[in-house]
Structures are given as structure tokens and as C-alpha cells.
C-alpha positions in Angstrom: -25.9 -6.5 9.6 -22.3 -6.1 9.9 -22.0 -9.9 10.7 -24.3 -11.0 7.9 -21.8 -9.1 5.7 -18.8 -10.2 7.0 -20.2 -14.3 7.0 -21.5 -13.4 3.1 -18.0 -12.1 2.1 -16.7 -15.6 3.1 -19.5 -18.1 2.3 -17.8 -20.3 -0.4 -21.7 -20.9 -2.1 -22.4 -17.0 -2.5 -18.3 -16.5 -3.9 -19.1 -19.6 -6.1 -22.4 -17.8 -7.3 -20.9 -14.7 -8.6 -18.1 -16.2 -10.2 -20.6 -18.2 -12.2 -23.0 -15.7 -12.9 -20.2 -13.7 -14.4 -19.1 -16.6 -16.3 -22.6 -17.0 -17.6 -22.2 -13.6 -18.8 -19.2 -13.3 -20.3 -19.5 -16.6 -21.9 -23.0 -15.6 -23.1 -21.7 -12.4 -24.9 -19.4 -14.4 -26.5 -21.4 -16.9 -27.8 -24.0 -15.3 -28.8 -21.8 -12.5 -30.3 -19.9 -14.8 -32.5 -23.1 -16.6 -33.9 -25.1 -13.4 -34.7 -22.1 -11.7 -35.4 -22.7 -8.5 -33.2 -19.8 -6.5 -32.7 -21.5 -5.0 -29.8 -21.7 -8.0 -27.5 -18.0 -9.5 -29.0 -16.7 -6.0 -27.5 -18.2 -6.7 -24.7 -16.7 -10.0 -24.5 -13.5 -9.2 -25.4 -13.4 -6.4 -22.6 -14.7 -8.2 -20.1 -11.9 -10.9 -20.8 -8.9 -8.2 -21.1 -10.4 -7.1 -18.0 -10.7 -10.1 -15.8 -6.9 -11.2 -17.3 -5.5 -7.8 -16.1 -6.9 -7.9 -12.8 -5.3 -11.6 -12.0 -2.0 -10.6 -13.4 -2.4 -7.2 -11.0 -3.2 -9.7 -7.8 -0.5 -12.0 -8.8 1.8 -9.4 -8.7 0.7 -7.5 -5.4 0.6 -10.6 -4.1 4.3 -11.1 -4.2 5.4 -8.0 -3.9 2.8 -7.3 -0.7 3.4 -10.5 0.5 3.4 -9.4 4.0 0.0 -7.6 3.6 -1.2 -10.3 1.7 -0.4 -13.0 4.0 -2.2 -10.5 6.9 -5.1 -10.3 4.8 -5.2 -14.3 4.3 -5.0 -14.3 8.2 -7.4 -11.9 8.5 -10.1 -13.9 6.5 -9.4 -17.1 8.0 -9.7 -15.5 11.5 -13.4 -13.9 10.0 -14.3 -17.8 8.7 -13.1 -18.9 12.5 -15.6 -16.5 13.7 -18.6 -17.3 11.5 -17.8 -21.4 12.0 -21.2 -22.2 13.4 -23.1 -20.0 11.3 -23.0 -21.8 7.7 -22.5 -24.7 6.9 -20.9 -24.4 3.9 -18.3 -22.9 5.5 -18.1 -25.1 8.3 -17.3 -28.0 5.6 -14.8 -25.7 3.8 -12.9 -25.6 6.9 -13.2 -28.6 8.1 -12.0 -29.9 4.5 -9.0 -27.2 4.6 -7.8 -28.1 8.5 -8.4 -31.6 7.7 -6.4 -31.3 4.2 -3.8 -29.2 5.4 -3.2 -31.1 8.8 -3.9 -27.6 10.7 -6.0 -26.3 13.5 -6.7 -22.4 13.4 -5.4 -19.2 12.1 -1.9 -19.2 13.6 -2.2 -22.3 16.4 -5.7 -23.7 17.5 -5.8 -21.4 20.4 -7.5 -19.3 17.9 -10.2 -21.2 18.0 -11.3 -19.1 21.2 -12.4 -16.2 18.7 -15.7 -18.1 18.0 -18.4 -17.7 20.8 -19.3 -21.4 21.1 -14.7 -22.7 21.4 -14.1 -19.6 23.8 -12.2 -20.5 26.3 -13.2 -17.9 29.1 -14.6 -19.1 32.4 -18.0 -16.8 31.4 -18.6 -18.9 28.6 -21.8 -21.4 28.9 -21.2 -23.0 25.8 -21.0 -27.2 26.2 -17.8 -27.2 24.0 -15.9 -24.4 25.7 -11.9 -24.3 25.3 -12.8 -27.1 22.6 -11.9 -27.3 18.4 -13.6 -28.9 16.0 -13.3 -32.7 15.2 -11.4 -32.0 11.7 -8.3 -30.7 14.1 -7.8 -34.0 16.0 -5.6 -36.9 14.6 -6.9 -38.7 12.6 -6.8 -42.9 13.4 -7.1 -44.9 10.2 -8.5 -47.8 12.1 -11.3 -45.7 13.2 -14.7 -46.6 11.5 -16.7 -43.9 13.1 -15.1 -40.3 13.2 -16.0 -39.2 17.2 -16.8 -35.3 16.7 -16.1 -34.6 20.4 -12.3 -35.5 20.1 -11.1 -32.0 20.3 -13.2 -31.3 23.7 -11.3 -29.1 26.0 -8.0 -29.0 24.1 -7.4 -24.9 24.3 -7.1 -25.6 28.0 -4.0 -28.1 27.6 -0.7 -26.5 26.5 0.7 -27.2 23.2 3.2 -30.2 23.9 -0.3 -31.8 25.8 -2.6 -31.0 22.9 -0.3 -31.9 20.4 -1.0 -35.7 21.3 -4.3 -35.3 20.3 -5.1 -32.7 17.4 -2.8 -30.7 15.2 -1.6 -27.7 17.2 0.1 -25.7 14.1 -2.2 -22.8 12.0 -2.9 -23.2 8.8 -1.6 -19.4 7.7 1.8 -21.5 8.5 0.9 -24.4 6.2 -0.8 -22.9 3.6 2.0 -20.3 2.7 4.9 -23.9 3.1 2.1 -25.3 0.5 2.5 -22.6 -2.1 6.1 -22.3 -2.0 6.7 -26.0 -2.2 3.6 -26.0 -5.4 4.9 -22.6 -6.9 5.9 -24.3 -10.7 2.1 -26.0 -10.3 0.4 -22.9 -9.2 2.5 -21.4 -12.1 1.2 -23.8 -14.7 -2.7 -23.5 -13.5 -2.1 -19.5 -14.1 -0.7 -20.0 -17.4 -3.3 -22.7 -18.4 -6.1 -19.6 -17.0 -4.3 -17.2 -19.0 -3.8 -19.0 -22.6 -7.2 -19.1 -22.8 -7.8 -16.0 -22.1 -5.5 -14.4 -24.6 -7.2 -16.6 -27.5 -10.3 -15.4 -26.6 -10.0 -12.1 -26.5 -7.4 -12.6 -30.0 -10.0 -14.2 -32.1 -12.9 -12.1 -30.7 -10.8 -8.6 -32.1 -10.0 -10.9 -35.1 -13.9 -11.5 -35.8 -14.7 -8.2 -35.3 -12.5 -6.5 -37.7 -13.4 -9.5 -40.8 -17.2 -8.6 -39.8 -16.4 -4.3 -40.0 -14.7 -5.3 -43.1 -17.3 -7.1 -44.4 -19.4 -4.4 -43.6 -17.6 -1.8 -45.1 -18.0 -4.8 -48.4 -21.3 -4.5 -48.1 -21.5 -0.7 -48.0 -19.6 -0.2 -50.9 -21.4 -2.7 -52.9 -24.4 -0.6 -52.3 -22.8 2.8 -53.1 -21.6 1.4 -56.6 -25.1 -0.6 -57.4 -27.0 2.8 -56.8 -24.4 4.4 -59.3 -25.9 4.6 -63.0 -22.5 4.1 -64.5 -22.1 0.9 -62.5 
């Protein structure tokens, strides 16, 4: 069970799921709450949005403060996706997209690799590609028509200056955090494109609501005056 958890909290399809099921949601509330003109659901909608806002400014932030924690957790994830490599495939393309993208191999170097039960590289291990990475760490030829998935056979047994010849010996915790300082103004601008959106939702949803509450209260005093016998 514990396994089943830990490969679910870093299957890409099931993260993917959520995130559009609560879209659906959000965006249904909306919609639907702006056509019928429910205050009920545009409250919704506009809470869910102020809430969803607040909590990536709050990760943004702890995530440069906490840097150092941050950057553990990152490592700590990667290390559970190492793990759990042969158990979905989903994930298995994710990282073989990120090592591949990223010119990495691993966590921290591609000796970490020997965390997942089929790379070990212990003598006890029966596994066909013991002390071996996968293909997406090895160099990549540009004349090479057919990618050969046993490249990166025994390459946890050679030492780095040996392996570096023939896969990328450098973790991606190392690349990815050089990546986001070199790409902070674009990361900046795709955070600011997420959050102008955002703030115009949730301004013309409270901006709806109080013309329909006014129009209501119209409405209500219309009715008070009509049933009047002086009106």
C-alpha cells in the first residue's frame, strides 16, 4: 500500500487528472453561474479562484525563501520517481523525456540509479540490467537511426571520468535548479500570465454578483411599492 501511494503521488496521468477535474469544476461554477445568474455558484467560483491564486503566491514564496528545503523536497521526489521507474509507464516516459531534455542521469549523479531494484548495483542483485541506467542517460548520436536501449548497460560500475564517455554522469536536481535561474524572467512572465487571469476572474465574478444583489434588491422594492395602494 505504501508503494501504491508513494508511485500515485508521482504518476504524472493521476496529478493531470485532478488538476483537470478541479478545472472542470471551477470553470463549471463559473460558467454556469454567470448564465443563470446564481450568486451561489459565482461565490463559489470566485472563492475557489482567490483560493487557488493565494496558494501559488504562498508556494512561490516558500519556495524562495525555503529554497534549501525546497530543493530537498524536489530531490526527494525525483529519488521516489527513480524508485517507482519500472512501475508506470507514464512515468517512465516523463523521465526519460526530463533526463533526456535536461542532459541528466539521476537525482544527484546516475549512481542513483542503484535505488531502483532492477539498476542496483549490488552483487545480490539477479536483475539482467544490474549497475545499468536507462537508455535516455546515454549520449545521444545524431547519426543514429535506431535508438539502442541497452546503451547504458553496466555504467554504475565504471567511475565517472569512464562513464562520462558514454551517458551523462551529472543529476538533474543540479540542472534543473541552473535551468530556473537562467529562465527566472520567463518563469516570471508564465506566473504573471497565470495570475492576470485569475484576478479578472475573480474581479468580474464579485462585479456580477453585486449588479445581480442590486438588481434584486430593484426587484424587491418594485414589489413592496406595487402592493402599496397609494402607489
Amino acid at each position: 500500500a505504501e508503494a501504491a501511494m508513494a508511485c500515485l503521488a508521482v504518476d504524472p496521468a493521476i496529478l493531470l487528472v485532478v488538476v483537470g477535474v478541479l478545472t472542470f469544476l471551477i470553470t463549471f461554477c463559473g460558467c454556469v453561474g454567470s448564465l443563470r445568474e446564481n450568486i451561489c455558484l459565482l461565490q463559489t467560483f470566485s472563492v475557489c479562484l482567490t483560493v487557488v491564486f493565494l496558494l501559488q503566491l504562498a508556494a512561490g514564496v516558500l519556495g524562495f525563501v525555503f529554497s534549501d528545503k525546497a530543493r530537498g523536497k524536489v530531490s526527494e521526489i525525483i529519488n521516489g520517481a527513480i524508485v517507482h521507474y519500472r512501475d508506470d509507464l507514464d512515468l517512465q516516459n516523463l523521465i526519460d523525456f526530463g533526463q533526456k531534455e535536461f542532459s541528466c542521469c539521476g537525482g544527484v549523479s546516475y549512481k542513483d540509479w542503484s535505488q531502483n531494484m532492477y539498476f542496483n548495483c549490488t552483487a545480490a542483485n539477479p536483475s539482467r540490467e544490474r549497475c545499468s541506467v536507462p537508455f535516455s542517460c546515454c549520449l545521444q548520436d545524431a547519426q543514429e537511426a535506431v535508438i539502442n536501449t541497452m546503451c547504458g548497460q553496466g555504467m554504475q560500475a565504471m567511475s565517472y571520468l569512464e562513464a562520462s564517455a558514454f551517458i551523462y554522469t551529472n543529476g538533474c536536481i543540479d540542472k534543473l535548479v541552473n535551468w530556473i535561474h537562467s529562465n527566472l524572467f520567463l518563469l516570471g512572465g508564465i506566473a504573471l500570465g497565470l495570475a492576470v487571469p485569475q484576478l479578472v476572474g475573480i474581479l468580474l465574478a464579485q462585479i456580477l454578483i453585486n449588479q445581480i444583489r442590486d438588481q434584486i434588491k430593484l426587484q424587491l422594492y418594485n414589489q413592496q411599492h406595487r402592493a402599496d395602494p397609494w402607489y
